[in-house]
C-alpha positions in Angstrom: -145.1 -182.6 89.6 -148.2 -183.7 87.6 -151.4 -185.4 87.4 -153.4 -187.4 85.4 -154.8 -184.8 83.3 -151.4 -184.0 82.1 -151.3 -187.0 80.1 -154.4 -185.7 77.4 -151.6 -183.1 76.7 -148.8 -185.1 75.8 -146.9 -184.4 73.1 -145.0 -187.2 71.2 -141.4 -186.0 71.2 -140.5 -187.7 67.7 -141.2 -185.1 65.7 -138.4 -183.2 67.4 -135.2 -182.6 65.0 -133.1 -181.1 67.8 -129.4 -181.3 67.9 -127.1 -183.8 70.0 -125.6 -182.0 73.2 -123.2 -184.2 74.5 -122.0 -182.3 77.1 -122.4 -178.4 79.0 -122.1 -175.7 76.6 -118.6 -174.4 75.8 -116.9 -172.5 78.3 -119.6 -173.1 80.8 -118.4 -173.9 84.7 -119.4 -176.5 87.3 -120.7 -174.3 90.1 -122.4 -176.7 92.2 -122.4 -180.5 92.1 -123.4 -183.2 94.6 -121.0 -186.8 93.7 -122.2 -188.4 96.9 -118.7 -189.8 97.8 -119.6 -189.6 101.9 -121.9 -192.7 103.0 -124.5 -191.9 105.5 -127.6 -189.3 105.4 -127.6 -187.0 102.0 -125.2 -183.9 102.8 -127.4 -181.6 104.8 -125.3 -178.7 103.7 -126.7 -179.2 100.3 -130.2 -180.8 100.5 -133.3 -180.1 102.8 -136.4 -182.4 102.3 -140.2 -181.4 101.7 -141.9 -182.8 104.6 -144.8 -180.1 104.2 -147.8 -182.1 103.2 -146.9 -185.5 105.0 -150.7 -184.6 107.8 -152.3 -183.5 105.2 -151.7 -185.5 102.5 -149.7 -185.2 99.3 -150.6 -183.3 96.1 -152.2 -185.8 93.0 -153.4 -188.5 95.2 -150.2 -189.1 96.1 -149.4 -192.2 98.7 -146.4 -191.6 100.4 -145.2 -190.0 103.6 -142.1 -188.4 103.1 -139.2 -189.0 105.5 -137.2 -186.1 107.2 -133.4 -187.2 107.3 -134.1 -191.0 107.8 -131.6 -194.0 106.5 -134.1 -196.2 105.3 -135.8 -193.7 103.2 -132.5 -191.7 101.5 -129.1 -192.7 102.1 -125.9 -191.8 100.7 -123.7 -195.6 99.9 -121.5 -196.1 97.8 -121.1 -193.4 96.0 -124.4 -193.0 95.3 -127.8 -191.6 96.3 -130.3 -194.1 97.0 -134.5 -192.6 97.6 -136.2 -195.8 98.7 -139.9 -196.3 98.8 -141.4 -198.9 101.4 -144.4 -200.2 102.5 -144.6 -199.3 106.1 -146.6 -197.3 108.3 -144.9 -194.9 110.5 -148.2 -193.9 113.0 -145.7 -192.6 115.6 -144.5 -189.5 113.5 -145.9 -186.6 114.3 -147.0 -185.4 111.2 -148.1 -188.8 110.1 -151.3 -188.5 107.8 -152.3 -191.8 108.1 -150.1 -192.9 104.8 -149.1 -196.7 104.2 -146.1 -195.8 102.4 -142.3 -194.3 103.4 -140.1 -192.4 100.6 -137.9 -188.9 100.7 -138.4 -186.4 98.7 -135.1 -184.0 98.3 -134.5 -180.7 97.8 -132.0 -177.8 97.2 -134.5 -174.8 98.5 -133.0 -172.3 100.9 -129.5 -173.5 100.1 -129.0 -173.2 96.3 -131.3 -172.3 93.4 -130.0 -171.0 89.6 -130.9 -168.9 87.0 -130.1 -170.6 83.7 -127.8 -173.4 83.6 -127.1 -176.8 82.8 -128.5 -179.7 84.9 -126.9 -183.3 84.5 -128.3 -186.2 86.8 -127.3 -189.1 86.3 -129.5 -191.8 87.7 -131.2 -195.3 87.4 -134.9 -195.6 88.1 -137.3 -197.9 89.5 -140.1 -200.4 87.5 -142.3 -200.9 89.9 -146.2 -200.6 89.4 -146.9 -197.3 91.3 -143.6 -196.2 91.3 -143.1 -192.4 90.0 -139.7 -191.1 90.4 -138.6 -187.4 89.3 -136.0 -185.2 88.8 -137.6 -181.3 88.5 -137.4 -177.7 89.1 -139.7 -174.8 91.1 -139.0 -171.4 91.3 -138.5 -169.8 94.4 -140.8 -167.5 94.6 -142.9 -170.4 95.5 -146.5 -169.5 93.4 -147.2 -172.4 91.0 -147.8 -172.7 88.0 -146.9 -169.3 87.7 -143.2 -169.0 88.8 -142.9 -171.7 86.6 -141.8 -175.9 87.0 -139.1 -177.8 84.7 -139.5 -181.5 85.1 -136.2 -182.7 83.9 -137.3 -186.5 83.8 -140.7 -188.2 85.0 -141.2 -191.8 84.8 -143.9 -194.5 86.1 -144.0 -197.8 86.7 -146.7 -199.2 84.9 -145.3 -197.5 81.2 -141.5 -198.9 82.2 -139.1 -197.2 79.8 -141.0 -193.9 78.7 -138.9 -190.9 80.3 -141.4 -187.7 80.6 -140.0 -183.9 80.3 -142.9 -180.8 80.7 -142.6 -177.2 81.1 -145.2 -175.7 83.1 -145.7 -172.0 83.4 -149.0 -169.3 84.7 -150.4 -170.2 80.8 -149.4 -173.4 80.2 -149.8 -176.0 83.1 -151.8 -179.1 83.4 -155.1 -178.0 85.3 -156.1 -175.4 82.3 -155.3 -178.1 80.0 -152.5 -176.0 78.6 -149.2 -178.1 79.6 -147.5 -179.6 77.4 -145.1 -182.9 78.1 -142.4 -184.6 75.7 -141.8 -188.0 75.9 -138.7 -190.0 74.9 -137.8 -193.9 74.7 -135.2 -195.6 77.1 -136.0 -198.9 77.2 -133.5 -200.3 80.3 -134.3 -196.8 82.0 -134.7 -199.2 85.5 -131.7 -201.7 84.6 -128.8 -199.1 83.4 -127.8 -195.7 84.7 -128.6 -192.6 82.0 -127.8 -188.8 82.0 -130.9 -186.9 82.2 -130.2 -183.6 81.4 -131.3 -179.6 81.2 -129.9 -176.6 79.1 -131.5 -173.5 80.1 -131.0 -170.1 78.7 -132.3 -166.9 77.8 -133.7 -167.7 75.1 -134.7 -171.6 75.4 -134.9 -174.6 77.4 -133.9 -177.8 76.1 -134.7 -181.6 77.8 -132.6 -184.8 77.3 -130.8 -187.9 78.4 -127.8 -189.0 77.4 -127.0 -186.0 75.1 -129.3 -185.8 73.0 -132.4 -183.0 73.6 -135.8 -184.2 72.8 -138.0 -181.5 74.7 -138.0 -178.0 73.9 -139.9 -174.5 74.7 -138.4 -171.0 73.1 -139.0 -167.7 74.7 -141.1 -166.0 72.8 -139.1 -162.5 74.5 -142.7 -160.5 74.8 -142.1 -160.0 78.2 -145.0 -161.9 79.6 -144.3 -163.6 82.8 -147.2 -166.1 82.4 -145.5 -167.7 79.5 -141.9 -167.0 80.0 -141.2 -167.0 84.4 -137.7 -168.4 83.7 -135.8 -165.4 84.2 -135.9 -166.1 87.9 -134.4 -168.4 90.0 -135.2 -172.2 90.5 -134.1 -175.2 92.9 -133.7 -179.1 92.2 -136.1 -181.4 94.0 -135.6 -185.3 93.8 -138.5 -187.4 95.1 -139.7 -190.6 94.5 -143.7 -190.3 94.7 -145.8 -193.6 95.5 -149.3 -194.1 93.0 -150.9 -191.2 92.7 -152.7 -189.3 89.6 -150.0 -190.1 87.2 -148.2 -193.0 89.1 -151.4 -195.2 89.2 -152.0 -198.3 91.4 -149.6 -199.6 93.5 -148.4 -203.7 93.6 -147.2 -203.9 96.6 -145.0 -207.0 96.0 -142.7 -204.6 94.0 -141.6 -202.8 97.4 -139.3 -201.4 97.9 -138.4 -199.4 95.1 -134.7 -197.9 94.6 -134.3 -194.9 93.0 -130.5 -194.4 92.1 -128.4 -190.6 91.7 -125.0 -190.9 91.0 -124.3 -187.5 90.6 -126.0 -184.2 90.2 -123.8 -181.3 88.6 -124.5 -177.8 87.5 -122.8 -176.0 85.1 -123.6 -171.6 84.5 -121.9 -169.7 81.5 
């Protein structure tokens, strides 16, 4: 994810003349999909959850403690995925780090990551001020910036309706001042469920919701892992991040925040 410095570096997407992609590319399979059709915790065959930093504290000021396995925090009902943020302290974990604030934070790691594909979430987000919910890629070789980070969709409370998309790789990445984030409007983002979307190929990667691409970053095919690490595998994280760098102060009348999946798919040529 990303900090506040990230946002000197955004780059306003409307400008972009990219194509409509409506759907995976022709001839393209589903070979790995999540439709959250059993109620209870998220599938454990499928997700894991990043619990790593909850003692230590979380990355970009981050305010959360993130919840192993818990109901309150993720839940599968309904057919649907639900990451809820809460204000709540829980002091008698034993990796608490003192936070004020309960969320999950999701991940495929260790049981499926992809090289190229086509990454559909569909999801609904939440408003609230401090809110910061994400759908994003690392690569497993676990080094960042350098094995590279797709962030799919980022959004924040306190700017309700502006859906984020970066690329961060070894020479472009927030802290150098290199990275480089499209943005894209979708005003009822927290009131409607959209597809947020990721084509990735050889030669490209291309960020959207609801077909249409308005992010995109082209192999430049010198060879040069610092720019280009997408050759290699990465896995799908899902979070829901309280304040923080980019997420910014937190109202805590607007807990608890919902944060809505439908359905994650991936489709590979």
């Amino acid at each position: 994810m990303t900090s506040a410095g990230r946002l000197l570096s955004i780059l306003v997407a409307s400008t972009l003349a990219l194509p409509a992609l409506a759907a995976p590319p022709s001839g393209w399979r589903l070979v790995w999909a999540d439709e959250f059709d059993v109620d209870g915790v998220p599938d454990p065959a499928r997700w894991d959850y990043d619990t790593e930093r909850n003692r230590t504290g979380w990355h970009n000021n981050e305010l959360q403690y993130y919840a192993r396995a818990r109901l309150e925090n993720s839940r599968v009902t309904g057919g649907r995925l639900v990451i809820t943020a809460r204000r709540e302290a829980l002091a008698s974990q034993a990796d608490y780090g003192g936070q004020r604030y309960t969320s999950a934070r999701l991940l495929t790691r260790g049981k499926a990551s992809w090289t190229y594909g086509y990454v559909e979430v569909r999801a609904k987000l939440p408003c609230g001020r401090g809110s910061w919910p994400a759908i994003w890629m690392l690569g497993t070789k676990g080094q960042w910036p350098v094995d590279g980070e797709i962030d799919i969709m980022e959004h924040v409370g306190h700017r309700p309706g502006e859906i984020l998309g970066s690329v961060y790789t070894g020479a472009s990445n927030w802290p150098m001042g290199t990275g480089k984030t499209d943005r894209t409007a979708v005003p009822d983002a927290c009131g409607a469920f959209h597809d947020y979307h990721l084509t990735w190929t050889r030669e490209r990667i291309r960020i959207g919701v609801d077909g249409r691409d308005y992010a995109e970053r082209v192999n430049s095919g010198n060879g040069d892992y610092a720019q280009w690490p997408f050759d290699s595998p990465q896995y799908l994280l899902l979070n829901l991040a309280v304040g923080g760098d980019l997420g910014g102060d937190v109202v805590d009348a607007s807990l608890p925040w919902r944060f809505e999946i439908d359905y994650v798919r991936v489709y590979q040529p």
